[in-house]
C-alpha positions in Angstrom: 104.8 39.5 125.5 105.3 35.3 124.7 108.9 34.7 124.9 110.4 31.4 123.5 110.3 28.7 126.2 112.5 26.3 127.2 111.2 22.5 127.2 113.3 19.4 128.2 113.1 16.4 126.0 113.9 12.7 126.8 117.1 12.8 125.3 118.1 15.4 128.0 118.5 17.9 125.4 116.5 21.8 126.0 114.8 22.6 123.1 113.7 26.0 122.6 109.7 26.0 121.6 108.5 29.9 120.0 104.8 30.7 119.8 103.7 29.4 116.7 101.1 32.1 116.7 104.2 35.0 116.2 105.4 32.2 113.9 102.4 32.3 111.6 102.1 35.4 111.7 105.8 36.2 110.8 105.2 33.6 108.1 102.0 34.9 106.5 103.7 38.5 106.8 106.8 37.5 104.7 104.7 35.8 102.3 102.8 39.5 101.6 105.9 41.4 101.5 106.8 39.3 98.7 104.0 39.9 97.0 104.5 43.5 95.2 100.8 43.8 94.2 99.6 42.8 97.8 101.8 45.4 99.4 100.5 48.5 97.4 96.9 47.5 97.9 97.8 47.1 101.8 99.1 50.7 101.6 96.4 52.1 99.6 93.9 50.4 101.8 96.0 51.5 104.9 96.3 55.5 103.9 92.4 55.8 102.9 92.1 54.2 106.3 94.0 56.4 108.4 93.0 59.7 106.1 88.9 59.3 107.3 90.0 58.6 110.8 91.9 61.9 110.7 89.7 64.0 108.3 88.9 66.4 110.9 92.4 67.3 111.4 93.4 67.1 107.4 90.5 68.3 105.8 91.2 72.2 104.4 87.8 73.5 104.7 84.4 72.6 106.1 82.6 69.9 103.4 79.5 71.6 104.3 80.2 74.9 103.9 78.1 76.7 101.2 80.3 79.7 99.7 77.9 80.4 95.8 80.7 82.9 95.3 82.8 79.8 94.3 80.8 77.4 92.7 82.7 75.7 90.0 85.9 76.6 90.6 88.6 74.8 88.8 91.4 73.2 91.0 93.8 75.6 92.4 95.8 76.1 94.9 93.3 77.1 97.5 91.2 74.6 96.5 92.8 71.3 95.3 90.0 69.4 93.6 88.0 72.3 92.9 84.9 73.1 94.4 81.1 72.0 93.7 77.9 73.4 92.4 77.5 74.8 95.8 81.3 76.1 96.0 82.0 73.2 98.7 85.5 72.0 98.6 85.9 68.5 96.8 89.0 67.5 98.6 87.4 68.0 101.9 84.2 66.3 100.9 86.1 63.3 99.4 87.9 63.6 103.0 85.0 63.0 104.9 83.2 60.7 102.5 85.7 58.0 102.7 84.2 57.4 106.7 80.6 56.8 105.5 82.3 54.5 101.9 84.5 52.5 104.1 82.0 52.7 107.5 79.7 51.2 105.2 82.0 48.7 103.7 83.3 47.4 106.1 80.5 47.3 109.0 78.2 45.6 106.2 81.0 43.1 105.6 81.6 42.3 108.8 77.6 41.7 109.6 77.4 39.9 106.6 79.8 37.7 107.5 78.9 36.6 110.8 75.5 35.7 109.9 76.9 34.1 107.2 79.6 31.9 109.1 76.9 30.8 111.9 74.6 29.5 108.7 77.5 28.0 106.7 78.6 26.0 110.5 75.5 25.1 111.3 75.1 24.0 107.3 78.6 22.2 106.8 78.2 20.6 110.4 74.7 18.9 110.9 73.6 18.6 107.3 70.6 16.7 106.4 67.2 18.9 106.3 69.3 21.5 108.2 72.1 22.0 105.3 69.2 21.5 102.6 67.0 24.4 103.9 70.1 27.0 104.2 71.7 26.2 100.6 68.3 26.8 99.0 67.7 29.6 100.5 70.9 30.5 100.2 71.0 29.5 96.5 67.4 31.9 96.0 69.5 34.7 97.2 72.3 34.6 94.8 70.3 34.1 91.7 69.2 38.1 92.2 72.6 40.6 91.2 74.0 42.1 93.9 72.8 46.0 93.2 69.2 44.9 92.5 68.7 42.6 95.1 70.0 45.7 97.4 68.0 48.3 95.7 64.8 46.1 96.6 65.5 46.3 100.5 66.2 50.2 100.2 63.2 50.7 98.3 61.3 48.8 101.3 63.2 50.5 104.5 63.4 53.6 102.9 66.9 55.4 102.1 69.9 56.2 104.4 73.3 54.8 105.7 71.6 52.4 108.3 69.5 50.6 105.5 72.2 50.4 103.0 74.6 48.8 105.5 71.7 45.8 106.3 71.3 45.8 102.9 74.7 44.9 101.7 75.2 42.8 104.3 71.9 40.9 103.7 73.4 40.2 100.5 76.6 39.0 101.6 75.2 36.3 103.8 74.9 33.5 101.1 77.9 34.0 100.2 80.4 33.6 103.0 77.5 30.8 104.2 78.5 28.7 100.7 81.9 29.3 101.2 81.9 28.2 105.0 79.6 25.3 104.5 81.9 23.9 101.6 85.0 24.8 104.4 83.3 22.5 107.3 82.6 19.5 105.4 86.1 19.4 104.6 86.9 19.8 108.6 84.5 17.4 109.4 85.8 14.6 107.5 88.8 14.7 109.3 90.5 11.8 111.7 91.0 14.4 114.7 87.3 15.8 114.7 85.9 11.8 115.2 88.5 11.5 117.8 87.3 14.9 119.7 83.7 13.8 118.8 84.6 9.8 120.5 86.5 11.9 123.5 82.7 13.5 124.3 83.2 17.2 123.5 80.1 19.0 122.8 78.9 20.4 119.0 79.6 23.8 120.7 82.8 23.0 121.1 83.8 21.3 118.6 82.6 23.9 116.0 84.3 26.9 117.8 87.4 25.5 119.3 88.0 23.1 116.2 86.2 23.7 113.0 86.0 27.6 113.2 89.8 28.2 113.8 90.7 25.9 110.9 88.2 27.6 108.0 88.8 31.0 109.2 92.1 31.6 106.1 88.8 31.4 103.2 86.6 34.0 105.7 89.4 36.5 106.2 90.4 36.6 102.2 86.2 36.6 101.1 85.8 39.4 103.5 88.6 42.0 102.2 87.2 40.9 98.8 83.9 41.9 99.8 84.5 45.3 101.5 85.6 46.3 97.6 82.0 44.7 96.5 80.2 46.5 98.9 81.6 49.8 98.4 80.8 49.9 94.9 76.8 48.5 95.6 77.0 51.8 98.6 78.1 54.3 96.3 75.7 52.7 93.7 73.0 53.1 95.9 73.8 56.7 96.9 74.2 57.4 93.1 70.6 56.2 92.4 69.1 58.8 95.5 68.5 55.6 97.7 72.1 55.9 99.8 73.3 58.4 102.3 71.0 61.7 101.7 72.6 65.0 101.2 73.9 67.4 102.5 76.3 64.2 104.1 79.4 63.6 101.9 79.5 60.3 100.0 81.6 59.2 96.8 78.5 57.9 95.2 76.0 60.9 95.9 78.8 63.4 94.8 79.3 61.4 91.6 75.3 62.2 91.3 75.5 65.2 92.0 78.3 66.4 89.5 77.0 64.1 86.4 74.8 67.5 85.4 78.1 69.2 85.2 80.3 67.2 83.3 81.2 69.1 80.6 81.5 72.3 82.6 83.4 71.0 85.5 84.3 67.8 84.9 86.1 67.7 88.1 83.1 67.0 89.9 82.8 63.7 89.2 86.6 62.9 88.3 88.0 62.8 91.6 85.0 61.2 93.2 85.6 58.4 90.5 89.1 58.3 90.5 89.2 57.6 94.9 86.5 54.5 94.3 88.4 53.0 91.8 91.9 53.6 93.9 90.4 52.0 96.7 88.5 49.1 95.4 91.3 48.2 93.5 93.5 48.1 96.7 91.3 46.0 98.4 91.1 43.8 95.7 94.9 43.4 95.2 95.4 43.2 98.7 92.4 40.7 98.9 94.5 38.5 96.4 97.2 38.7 97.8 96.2 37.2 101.3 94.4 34.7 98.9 97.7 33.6 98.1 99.9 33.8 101.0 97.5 31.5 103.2 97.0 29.0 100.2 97.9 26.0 101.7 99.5 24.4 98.7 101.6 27.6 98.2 103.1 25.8 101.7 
């Protein structure tokens, strides 16, 4: 653990020097914990989180159990949500589907945006024929929406969880890569990265040790946005029969599934619904939030 040091100075006088990375850090923290709308999405974000990690453990039946006997069932006290068309227990399902909806949300995310930093760098940094090539591809990309544009790469790998993961992803690329590029050039300009540039540090270094560290406040904020983003194109996917395949639990496939029952069991689709908009909306308020608390003007 870093402990406060303490430094002489040339009046004579010890001055005591903390980490400024626990100071930061304590900073951005108390900057959140003002914000009442960043602090529920954290916790909604936080117990969805810890909920598929334990599902095994907190789950009250098997989601793949078949039981016809209780097809349909309303929710009751044996079974909370109800049960399916198959007489599967919702809750549990729901349990388990959050690991594939936030697997995929955040694993596609986080690809996304490492391709998409290492093209917005690269970009932002050398420019020229370099920065031209990327933005137009770049700019190609983004005139597609989203779903389509991710529909189109499922249609050619064929559907499952693997191809909708490099499929959100793919689609994420331009976007951090914009967002980064527009973040270097700012960097670059700077007084400190001609002197490191005059001193003879490499490109490598200067990207990773200087550039990188100083852009990475837009990345982390883009990427909680995104996970929300990509977990609505997943369960999009999976509604439309080109996402995780049954019998595997997943918010958008159960949605599917129970649209042929909506005015029998409407609780088929109702709690499936109601957990994707719960958690997309956390992750965008707690998205905002960090937008906010590492604002530098807000400083």
């Amino acid at each position: 653990m870093n402990q406060p040091t303490i430094q002489p100075t040339t009046t004579g006088v010890p001055v005591k020097v903390t980490n400024s990375k626990a100071v930061r850090w304590l900073a951005l923290y108390k900057k959140l914990a003002k914000n009442k709308a960043a602090m529920v999405g954290a916790f909604i974000v936080l117990i969805f989180i810890v909920l598929a990690i334990l599902a095994p453990w907190v789950a009250p039946h098997d989601p793949l159990d078949i039981q016809m006997a209780k097809k349909l069932q309303t929710p009751s006290a044996e079974h909370w949500f109800g049960t399916d068309d198959k007489g599967r227990d919702i809750l549990s399902r729901i349990l388990y589907g959050a690991r594939i909806s936030l697997t995929v949300g955040i694993v596609s995310t986080v690809i996304g945006a490492i391709v998409g930093v290492f093209l917005g760098i690269v970009a932002g940094f050398y420019g020229r024929w370099i920065d031209s090539l990327i933005m137009r591809i770049c700019d190609v990309l983004l005139a597609f929406p989203g779903i389509l544009l991710a529909l189109a790469i499922v249609s050619v790998l064929g559907p499952s969880t693997f191809n909708v993961i490099l499929a959100v992803a793919f689609f994420a690329v331009p976007t951090f890569a914009r967002i980064v590029r527009g973040s270097t050039l700012s960097v670059k300009k700077l007084e400190y990265i001609d002197a490191i540039r005059a001193m003879g540090s490499s490109d490598g270094r200067i990207i990773f040790k200087h550039i990188l560290p100083n852009i990475v406040s837009p990345i982390i904020v883009q990427a909680t946005l995104y996970i929300a983003s990509a977990i609505i194109i997943a369960s999009a996917l999976s509604f439309l029969g080109m996402g995780t395949q049954p019998p595997t639990p997943e918010w958008g496939m159960m949605l599917s599934q129970g649209r042929s029952y909506v005015a029998q069991a409407p609780h088929l689709t109702l709690f499936p619904g109601l957990v994707i908009l719960v958690v997309v909306i956390g992750f965008n308020l707690f998205g905002d939030g960090l937008r906010d608390a590492l604002d530098p003007k807000s400083k």
